[in-house]
C-alpha positions in Angstrom: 102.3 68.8 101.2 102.6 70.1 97.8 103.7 73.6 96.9 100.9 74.5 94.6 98.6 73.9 97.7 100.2 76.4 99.8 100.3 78.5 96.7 96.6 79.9 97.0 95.5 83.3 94.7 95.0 84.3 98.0 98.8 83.9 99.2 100.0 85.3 96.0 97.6 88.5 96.6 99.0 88.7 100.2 102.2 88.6 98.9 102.0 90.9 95.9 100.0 93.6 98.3 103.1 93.7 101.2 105.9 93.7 98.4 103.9 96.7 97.3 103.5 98.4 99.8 107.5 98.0 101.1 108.2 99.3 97.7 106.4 102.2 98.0 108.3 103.2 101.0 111.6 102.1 99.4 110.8 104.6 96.3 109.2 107.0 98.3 110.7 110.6 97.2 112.7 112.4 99.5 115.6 112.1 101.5 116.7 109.1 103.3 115.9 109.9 107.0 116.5 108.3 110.2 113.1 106.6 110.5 113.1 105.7 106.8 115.8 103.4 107.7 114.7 102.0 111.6 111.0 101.3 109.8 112.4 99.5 107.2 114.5 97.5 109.3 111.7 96.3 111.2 109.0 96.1 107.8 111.3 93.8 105.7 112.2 91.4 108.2 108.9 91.1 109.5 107.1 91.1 106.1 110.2 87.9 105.7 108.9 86.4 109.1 105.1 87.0 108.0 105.4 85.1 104.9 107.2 82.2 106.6 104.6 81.8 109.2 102.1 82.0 106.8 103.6 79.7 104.2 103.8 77.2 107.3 100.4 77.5 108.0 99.6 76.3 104.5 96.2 75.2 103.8 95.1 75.5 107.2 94.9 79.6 106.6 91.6 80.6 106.6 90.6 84.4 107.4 87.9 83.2 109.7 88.8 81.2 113.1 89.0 77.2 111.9 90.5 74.3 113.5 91.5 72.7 110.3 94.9 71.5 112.0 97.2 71.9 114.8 100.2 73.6 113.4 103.2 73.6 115.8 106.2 73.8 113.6 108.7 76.4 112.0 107.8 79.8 113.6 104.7 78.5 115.4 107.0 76.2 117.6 107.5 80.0 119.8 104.6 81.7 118.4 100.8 80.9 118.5 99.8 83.9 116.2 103.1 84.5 114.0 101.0 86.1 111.2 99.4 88.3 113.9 102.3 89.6 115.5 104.4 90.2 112.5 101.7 91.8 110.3 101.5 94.5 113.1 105.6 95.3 113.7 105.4 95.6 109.4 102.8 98.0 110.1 104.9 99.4 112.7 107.7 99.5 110.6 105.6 101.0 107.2 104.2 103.8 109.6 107.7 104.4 111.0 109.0 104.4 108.1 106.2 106.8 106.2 105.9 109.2 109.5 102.3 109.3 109.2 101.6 110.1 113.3 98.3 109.9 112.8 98.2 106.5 110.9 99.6 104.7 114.3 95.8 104.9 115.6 95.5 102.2 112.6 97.8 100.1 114.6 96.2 101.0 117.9 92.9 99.3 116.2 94.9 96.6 115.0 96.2 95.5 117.9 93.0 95.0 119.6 91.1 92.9 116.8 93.9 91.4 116.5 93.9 90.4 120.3 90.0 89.3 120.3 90.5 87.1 116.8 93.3 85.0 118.5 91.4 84.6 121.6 88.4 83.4 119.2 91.4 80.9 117.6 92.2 79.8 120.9 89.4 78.4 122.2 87.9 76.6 118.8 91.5 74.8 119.1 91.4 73.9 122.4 87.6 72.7 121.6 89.5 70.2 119.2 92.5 69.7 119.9 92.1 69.7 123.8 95.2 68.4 125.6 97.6 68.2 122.4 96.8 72.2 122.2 96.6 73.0 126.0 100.8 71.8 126.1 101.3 73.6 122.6 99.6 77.0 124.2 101.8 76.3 127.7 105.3 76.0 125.6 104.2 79.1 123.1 103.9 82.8 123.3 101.0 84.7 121.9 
């Protein structure tokens, strides 16, 4: 598949909003603390992992739940939601990173949707994929 079909406005927004937002924590003022550190160790490398999975997804993204194809490759060969689990630990690692305690309840929301969209995923891919998606779901995580 071509790069400029993977290469949506919408990818590029995606993109352009996380880089943002990691280097708002990375120029934040003040001092360099602990959790600074720890929250951008788990942001960047997630924000990496993110953009993988959802680069691999190509044009079978959609931001409501589709069965345009089965994707079972890269990062989705372990993981049936990469873009799920890794946009919440760069959450994680942004709210670690900011110390905003009361901004982990945005996470605790998260967490949840997230939860009731892949189960919404899950069954309009087993609806159309049947069997090949069962095995994929057995051999998977999340």
């Amino acid at each position: 598949m071509p790069d400029r079909e993977r290469l949506t406005p919408l990818f590029i927004f995606q993109f352009c909003v996380v880089v943002v937002v990691i280097l708002a924590v990375v120029f934040r003022p003040g001092q360099w603390s602990l959790a600074r550190w720890v929250g951008l160790a788990i942001a960047i490398p997630a924000a990496v992992l993110l953009f993988t999975a959802r680069w691999q997804l190509g044009p079978s993204f959609s931001v409501t739940p589709q069965a345009r194809a089965l994707v079972t490759h890269g990062v989705y060969s372990r993981i049936r939601n990469p873009i799920y689990v890794f946009s919440a630990l760069m959450l994680l690692g942004v709210l670690i990173a900011l110390q905003y305690r009361y901004a982990f309840l945005l996470l605790a929301l998260l967490i949840p949707i997230q939860m009731v969209r892949a189960h919404q995923e899950s069954k309009i891919l087993e609806a159309t994929f049947g069997d090949e998606y069962r095995k994929y779901r057995m051999g998977t995580w999340f």
